[in-house]
C-alpha positions in Angstrom: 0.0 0.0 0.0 1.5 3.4 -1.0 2.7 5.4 1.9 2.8 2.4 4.5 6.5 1.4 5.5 7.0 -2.3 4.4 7.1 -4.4 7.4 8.8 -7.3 7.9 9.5 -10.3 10.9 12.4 -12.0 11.8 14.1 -14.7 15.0 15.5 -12.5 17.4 19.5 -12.7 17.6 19.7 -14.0 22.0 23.7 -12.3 21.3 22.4 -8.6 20.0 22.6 -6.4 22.6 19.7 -4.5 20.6 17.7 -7.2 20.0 17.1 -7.7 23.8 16.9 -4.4 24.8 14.3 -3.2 22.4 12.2 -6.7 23.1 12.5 -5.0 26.7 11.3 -2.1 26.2 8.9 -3.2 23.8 7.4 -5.4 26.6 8.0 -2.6 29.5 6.3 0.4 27.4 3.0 -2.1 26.6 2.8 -3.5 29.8 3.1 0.0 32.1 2.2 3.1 29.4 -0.6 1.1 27.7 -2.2 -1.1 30.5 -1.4 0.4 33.9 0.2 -2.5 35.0 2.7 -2.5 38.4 6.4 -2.3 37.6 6.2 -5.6 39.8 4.4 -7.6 37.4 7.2 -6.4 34.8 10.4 -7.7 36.9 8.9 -10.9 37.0 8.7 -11.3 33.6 12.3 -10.4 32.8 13.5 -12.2 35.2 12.0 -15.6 34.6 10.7 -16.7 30.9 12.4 -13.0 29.6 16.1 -13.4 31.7 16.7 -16.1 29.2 15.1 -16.3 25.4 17.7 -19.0 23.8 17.3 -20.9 27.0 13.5 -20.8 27.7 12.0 -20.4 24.3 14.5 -21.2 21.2 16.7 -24.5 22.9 13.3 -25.8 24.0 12.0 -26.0 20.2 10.1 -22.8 20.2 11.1 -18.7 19.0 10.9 -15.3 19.4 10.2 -13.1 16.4 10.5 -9.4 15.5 8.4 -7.2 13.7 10.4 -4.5 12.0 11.4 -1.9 9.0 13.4 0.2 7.7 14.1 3.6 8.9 15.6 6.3 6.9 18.8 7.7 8.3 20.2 10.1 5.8 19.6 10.7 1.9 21.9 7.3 1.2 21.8 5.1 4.7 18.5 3.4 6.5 18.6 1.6 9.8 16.9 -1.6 11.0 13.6 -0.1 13.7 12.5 -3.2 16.0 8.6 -2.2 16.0 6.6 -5.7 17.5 7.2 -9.1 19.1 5.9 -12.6 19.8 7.2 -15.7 21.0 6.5 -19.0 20.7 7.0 -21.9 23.7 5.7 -25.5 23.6 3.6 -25.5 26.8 5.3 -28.4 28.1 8.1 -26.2 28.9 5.8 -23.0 29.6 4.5 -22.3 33.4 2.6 -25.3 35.2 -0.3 -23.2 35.0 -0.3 -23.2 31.3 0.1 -26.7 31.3 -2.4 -27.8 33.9 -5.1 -25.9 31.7 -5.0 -28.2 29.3 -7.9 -30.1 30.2 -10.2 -27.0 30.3 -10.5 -26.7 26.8 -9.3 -30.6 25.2 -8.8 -33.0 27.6 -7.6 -35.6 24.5 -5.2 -33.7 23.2 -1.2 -34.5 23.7 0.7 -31.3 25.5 3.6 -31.8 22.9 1.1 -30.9 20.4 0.1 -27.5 22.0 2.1 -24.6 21.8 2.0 -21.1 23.9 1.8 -17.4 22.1 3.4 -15.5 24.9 4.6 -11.6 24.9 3.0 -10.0 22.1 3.8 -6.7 22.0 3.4 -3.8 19.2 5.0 -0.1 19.5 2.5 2.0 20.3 3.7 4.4 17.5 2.8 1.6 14.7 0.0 0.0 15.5 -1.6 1.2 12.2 0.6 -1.2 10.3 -1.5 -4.3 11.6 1.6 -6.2 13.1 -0.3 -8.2 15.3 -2.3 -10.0 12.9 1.0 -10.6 11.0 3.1 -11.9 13.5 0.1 -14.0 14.7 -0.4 -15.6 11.3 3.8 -15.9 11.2 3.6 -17.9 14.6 0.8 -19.6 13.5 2.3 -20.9 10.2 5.7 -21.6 12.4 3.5 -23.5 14.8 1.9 -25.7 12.1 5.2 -26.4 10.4 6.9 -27.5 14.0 3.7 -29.8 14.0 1.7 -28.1 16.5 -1.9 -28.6 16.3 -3.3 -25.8 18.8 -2.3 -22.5 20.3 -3.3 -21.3 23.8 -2.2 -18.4 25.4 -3.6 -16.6 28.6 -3.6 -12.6 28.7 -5.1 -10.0 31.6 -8.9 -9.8 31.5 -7.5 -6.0 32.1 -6.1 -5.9 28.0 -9.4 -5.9 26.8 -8.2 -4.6 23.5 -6.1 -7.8 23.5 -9.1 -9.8 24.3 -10.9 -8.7 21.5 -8.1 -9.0 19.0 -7.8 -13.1 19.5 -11.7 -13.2 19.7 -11.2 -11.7 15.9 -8.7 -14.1 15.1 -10.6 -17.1 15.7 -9.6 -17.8 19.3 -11.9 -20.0 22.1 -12.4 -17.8 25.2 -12.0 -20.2 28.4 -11.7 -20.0 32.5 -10.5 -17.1 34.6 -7.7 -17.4 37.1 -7.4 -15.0 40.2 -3.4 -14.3 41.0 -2.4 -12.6 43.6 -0.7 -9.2 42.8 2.0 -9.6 45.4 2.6 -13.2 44.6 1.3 -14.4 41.2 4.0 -17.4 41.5 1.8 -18.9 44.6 -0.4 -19.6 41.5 -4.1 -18.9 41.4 -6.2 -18.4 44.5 -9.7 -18.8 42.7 -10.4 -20.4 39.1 -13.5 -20.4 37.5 -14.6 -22.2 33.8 -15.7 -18.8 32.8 -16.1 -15.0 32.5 -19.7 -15.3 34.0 -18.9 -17.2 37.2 -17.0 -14.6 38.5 -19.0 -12.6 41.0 -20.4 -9.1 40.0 -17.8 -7.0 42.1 -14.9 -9.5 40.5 -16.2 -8.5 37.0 -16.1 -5.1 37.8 -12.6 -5.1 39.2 -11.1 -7.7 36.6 -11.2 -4.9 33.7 -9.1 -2.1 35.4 -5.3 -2.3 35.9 -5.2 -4.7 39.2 -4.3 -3.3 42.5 -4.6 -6.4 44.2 -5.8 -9.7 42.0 -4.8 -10.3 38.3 -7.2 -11.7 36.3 -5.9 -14.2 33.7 -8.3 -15.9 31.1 -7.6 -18.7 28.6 -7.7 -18.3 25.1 -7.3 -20.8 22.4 -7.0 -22.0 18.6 -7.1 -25.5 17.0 -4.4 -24.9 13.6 
C-alpha cells in the first residue's frame, strides 16, 4: 500500500545487545504506558521466561520473532527499527499453570502438540501497520510447520483490547484465574470455567489495571 512502510518479521539474535533491549522495552512500554500494570508484574517477567530467550524459548524448540522496518537515516543510509514481538514456547516447557489448563479446553489432546503465544507486543507508534495479525499468522504458520496442532495463550482480563483482538482471530475464550498481585508465583487463588462465574464486584474489578488480583483468562485456537 503506497505510503505504508514495508514491514517485515524476523528470529531475534539472544547475542544482539539490541535485539534484547528493544524486546524490553517493547514489553515494558505495553505492559506499564498502555495497561497500567505494576512495575512488579514487569520484573517478573524479565526475570523468569524473559532473563533467558535462547534458554527458555529457542533450545526448547520454540522462537521469538521481531516485527520491524526500515528507517531512513540520511539521503543514502536506512537503519533496522525493531517495532513488534511474539514468542512461541511448547507448553510443556511454559509455566505449570499453562500446562495444567489443558484439560479445560481438550482433555484428549497430547501437551507436545500445543504450543503457547506469549509476549505480544506492538510499539505504540505503529499499531496502524497491523503487526499483530501478521506476526500471529507468522507464529501460526511456524506452529503448524513444527507440528503443533493448537495454540493457547492466557492474557489480563485488564487488555481488553487484547481480548478482543484473539476473539477476531478465531480464538476460544475459556476459565479465569485469580493471582495474587504480590505473589502471582503462589499460583491462582480462585479459578472459574468462565467470564460469567465470577462474582459481580470481580467482574467489575477484573477490567481495570489490578491493585490487588490479576485476572488471567484462557484463550485458544485449533491450527
Amino acid at each position: 500500500e503506497k505510503g505504508v512502510p514495508e514491514t517485515y518479521v524476523r528470529p531475534l539474535n539472544s547475542s544482539s545487545e539490541k535485539d534484547i533491549k528493544e524486546s524490553r522495552r517493547i514489553f515494558r512500554n505495553g505492559q506499564i504506558e498502555e495497561y497500567g500494570h505494576p512495575e512488579a508484574y514487569v520484573e517478573m517477567c524479565l526475570r523468569t521466561d524473559m532473563s533467558d530467550i535462547q534458554k527458555n524459548y529457542v533450545d526448547v524448540g520454540g522462537q521469538w520473532w521481531l516485527a520491524c522496518m526500515k528507517k531512513a537515516v540520511n539521503e543514502k543510509d536506512e537503519e533496522e527499527v525493531i517495532i513488534g514481538q511474539v514468542a512461541m514456547q511448547p507448553i510443556e516447557k511454559a509455566s505449570d499453570y499453562r500446562l495444567e489448563s489443558l484439560g479445560n479446553f481438550d482433555k484428549n489432546i497430547h501437551p507436545s502438540q500445543v504450543c503457547e503465544l506469549r509476549r505480544m507486543g506492538i510499539d505504540s507508534q505503529y499499531r496502524r501497520l497491523k503487526l499483530a495479525t501478521k506476526l500471529l499468522n507468522h507464529l501460526i504458520s511456524s506452529a503448524k510447520g513444527s507440528g503443533f496442532k493448537l495454540v493457547h495463550l492466557t492474557t489480563l482480563l485488564s487488555m481488553a483490547q487484547a481480548c478482543r483482538f484473539y476473539l477476531a482471530n478465531g480464538f476460544t475464550q475459556g476459565g479465569v484465574s485469580l493471582y495474587s498481585v504480590k505473589d502471582p508465583q503462589n499460583g491462582p487463588i480462585k479459578t472459574v470455567n468462565s467470564f460469567d462465574e465470577l462474582t459481580d464486584e470481580e467482574k467489575l474489578e477484573s477490567r481495570v489495571s489490578p491493585p490487588n488480583t490479576y485476572f488471567v483468562t484462557h484463550f485458544w485456537r485449533y491450527i
